[in-house]
C-alpha positions as CSV (number, residue, x, y, z in Angstrom):
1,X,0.0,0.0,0.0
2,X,1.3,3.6,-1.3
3,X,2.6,5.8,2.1
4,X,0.2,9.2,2.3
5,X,1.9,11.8,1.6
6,X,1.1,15.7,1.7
7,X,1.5,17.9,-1.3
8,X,4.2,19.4,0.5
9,X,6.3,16.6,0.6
10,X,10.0,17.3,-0.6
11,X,12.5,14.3,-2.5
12,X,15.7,15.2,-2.1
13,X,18.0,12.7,-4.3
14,X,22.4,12.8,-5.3
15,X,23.9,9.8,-7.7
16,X,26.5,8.4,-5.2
17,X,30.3,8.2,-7.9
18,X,31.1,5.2,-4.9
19,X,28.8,2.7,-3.7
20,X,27.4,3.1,0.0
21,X,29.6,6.4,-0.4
22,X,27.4,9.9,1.0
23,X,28.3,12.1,-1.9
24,X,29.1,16.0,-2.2
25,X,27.8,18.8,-3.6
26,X,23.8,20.0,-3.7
27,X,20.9,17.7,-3.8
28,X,18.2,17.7,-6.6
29,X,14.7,17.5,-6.0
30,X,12.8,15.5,-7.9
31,X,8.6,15.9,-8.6
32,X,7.0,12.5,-8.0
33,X,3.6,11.1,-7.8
34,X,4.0,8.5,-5.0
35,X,6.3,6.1,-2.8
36,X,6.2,3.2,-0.8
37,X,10.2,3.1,-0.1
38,X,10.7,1.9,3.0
39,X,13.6,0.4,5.3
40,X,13.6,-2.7,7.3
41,X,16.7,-4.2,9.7
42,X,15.2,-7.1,11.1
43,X,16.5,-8.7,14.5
44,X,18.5,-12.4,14.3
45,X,18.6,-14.5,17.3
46,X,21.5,-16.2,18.5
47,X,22.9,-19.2,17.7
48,X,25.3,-19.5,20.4
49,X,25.2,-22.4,23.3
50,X,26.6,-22.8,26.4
51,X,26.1,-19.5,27.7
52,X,23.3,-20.4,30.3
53,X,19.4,-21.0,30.0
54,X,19.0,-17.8,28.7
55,X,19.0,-17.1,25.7
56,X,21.3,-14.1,24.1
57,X,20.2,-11.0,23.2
58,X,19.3,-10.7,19.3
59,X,21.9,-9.0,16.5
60,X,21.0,-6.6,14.3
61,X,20.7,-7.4,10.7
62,X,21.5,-5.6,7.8
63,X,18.9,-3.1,6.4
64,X,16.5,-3.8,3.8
65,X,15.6,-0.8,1.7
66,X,12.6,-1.6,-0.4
67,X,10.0,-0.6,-2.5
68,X,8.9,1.3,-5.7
69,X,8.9,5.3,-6.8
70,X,5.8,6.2,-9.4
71,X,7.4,9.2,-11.5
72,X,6.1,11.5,-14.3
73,X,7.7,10.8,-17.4
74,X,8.6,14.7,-18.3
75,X,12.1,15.8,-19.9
76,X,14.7,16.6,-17.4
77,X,13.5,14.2,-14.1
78,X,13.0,11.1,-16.2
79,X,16.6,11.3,-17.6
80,X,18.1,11.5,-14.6
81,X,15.4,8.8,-12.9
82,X,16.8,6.6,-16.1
83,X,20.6,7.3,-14.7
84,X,20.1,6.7,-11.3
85,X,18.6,3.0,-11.8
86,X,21.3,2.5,-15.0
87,X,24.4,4.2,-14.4
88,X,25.8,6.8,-16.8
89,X,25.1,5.9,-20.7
90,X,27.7,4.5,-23.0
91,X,27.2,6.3,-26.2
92,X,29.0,4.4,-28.9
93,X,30.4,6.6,-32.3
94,X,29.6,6.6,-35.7
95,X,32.5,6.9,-38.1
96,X,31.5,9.7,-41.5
97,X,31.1,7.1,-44.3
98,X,30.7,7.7,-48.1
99,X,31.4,5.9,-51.5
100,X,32.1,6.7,-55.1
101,X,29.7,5.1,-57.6
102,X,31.6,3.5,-61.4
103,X,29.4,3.3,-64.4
104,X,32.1,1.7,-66.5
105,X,35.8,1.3,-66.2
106,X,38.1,3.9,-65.7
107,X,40.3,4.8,-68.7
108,X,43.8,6.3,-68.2
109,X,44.5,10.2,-66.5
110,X,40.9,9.4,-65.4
111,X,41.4,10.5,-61.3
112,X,39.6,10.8,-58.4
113,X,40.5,13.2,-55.6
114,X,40.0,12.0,-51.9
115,X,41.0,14.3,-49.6
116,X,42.7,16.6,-51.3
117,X,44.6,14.0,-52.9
118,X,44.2,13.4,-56.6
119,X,44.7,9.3,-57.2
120,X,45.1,8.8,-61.3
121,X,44.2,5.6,-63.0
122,X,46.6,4.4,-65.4
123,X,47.5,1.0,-67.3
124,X,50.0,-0.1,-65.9
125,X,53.2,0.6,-63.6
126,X,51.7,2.4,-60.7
127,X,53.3,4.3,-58.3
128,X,52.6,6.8,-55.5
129,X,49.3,8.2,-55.6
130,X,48.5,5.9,-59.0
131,X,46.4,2.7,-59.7
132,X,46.6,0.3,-62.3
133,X,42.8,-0.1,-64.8
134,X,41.9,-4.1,-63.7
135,X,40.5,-6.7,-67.3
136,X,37.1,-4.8,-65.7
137,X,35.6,-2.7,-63.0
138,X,35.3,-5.0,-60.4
139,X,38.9,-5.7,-60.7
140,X,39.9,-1.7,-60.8
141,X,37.6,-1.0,-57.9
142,X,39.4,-3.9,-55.9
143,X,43.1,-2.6,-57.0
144,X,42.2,0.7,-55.7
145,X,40.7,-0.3,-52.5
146,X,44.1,-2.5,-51.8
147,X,46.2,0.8,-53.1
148,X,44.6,3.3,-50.9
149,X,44.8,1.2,-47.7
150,X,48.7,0.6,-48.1
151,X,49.2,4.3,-48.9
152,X,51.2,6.0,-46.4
153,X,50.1,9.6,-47.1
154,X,49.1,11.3,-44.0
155,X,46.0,12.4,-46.2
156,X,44.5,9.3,-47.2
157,X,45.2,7.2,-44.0
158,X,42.6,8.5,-41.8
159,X,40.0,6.3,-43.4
160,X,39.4,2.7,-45.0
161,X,38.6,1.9,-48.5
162,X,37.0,-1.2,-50.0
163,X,35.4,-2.6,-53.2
164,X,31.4,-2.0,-53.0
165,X,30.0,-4.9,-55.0
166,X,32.1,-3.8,-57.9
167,X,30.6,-0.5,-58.6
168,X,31.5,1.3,-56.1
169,X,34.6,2.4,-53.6
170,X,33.8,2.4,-50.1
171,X,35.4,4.9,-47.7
172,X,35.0,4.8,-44.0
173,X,36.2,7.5,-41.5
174,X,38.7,5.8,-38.8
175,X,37.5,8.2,-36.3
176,X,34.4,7.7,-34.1
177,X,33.3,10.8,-34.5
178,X,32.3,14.0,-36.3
179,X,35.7,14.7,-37.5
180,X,35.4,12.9,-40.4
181,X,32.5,15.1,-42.0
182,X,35.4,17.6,-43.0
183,X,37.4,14.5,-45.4
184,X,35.7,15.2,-49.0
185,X,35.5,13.1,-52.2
186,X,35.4,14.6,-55.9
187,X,35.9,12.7,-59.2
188,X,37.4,14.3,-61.9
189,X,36.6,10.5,-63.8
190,X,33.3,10.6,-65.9
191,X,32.4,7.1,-65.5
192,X,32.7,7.7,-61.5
193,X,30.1,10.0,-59.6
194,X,30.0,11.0,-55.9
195,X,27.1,9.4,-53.8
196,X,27.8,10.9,-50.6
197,X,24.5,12.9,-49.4
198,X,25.7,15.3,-46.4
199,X,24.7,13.9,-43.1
200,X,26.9,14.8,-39.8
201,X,28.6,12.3,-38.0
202,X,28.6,12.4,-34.3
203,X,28.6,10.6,-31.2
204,X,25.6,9.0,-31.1
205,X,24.2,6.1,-33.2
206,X,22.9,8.4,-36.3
207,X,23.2,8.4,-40.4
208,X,26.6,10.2,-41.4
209,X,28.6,10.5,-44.3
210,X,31.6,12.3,-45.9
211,X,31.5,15.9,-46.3
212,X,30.3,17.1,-49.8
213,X,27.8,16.8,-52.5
214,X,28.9,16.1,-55.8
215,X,27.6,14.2,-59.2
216,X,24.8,11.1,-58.3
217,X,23.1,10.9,-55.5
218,X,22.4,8.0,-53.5
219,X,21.0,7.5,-50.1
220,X,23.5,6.0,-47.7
221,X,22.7,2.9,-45.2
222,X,22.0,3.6,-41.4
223,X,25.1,3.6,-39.5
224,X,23.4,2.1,-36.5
């Protein structure tokens, strides 16, 4: 059965940063609707013998604090409600992603420029900031993908490339974060278009992608 209380009664609550620990600082109140919290520290009997006929006074046991809180499911108290019977959240990041959609091939001098960095296609001998054309796309797409990852310029390694069901390249920010909304993609090749729609990465579970809007447009999956 709910406790009576007036409407002048006052809850007065502090998260505790160590266990059984009376924290500092100011208390919040919190608006509730009712209570039946309550604490019992029941009395245990002895088991000891051999101390005469009668029989030892009880011990206390620990105290049992019990019972539920009926709240109002507003804004600010319910958060903190949520936090006091969870612990602090664990938000996890979400990494800007984007891709570069291929109609056909590449030919040679075709380029694409990824962060700043203009990669050229060519037909053989690659070097540097160059890939060599593959027999077909899917191959070209999966040469480039194995390029950019073993590139050591300090341009291209913040992110991860990869072959997207051979008609597109992949590119996924290494950072958790919305730092990676500032690396852009641009093709200068006119078989390869830009599908990056601008969403903001952040810290939260949320659609992102790479900064910039260029050529086709294509929506981009949930990064949930």
């Amino acid at each position: 059965m709910a406790r009576s209380y007036g409407s002048a009664a006052t809850l007065l609550a502090l998260k505790e940063a160590s266990y059984g620990v009376k924290p500092p600082g100011n208390w919040e109140k919190f608006a509730f609707v009712s209570s039946d919290i309550g604490a019992e520290q029941n009395l245990l009997s002895s088991e000891l013998l051999g101390q005469g006929r009668e029989p030892r006074a009880p011990f206390r046991d620990v105290i049992n604090d019990e019972g539920n809180f009926v709240v109002p499911v507003e804004a600010r108290d319910f958060g903190r409600w949520l936090q006091l019977l969870m612990g602090n959240p664990t938000s996890a990041g979400v990494a800007a992603t984007g891709d570069i959609t291929f109609t056909a091939n590449p030919s040679a001098s075709h380029t694409i420029t990824i962060n700043g960095v203009v990669w050229t296609f060519v037909v053989s001998g690659a070097t540097g900031t160059q890939t060599n054309i593959g027999a077909n796309l899917n191959a070209t797409l999966t040469q480039l993908a194995t390029d950019l990852n073993a590139s050591v310029n300090a341009s291209i390694t913040p992110a991860t490339y990869s072959n997207g069901a051979g008609t597109k390249l992949n590119i996924v920010h290494d950072t958790l974060s919305a730092v990676g909304n500032s690396f852009t993609l641009a093709s200068g090749n006119p078989n390869g278009g830009q599908a990056v729609p601008r969403y903001q990465a952040a810290a939260l579970p949320t659609r992102s992608s790479v900064a910039q809007r260029h050529y086709h447009h294509s929506p981009l999956r949930s990064a949930m």
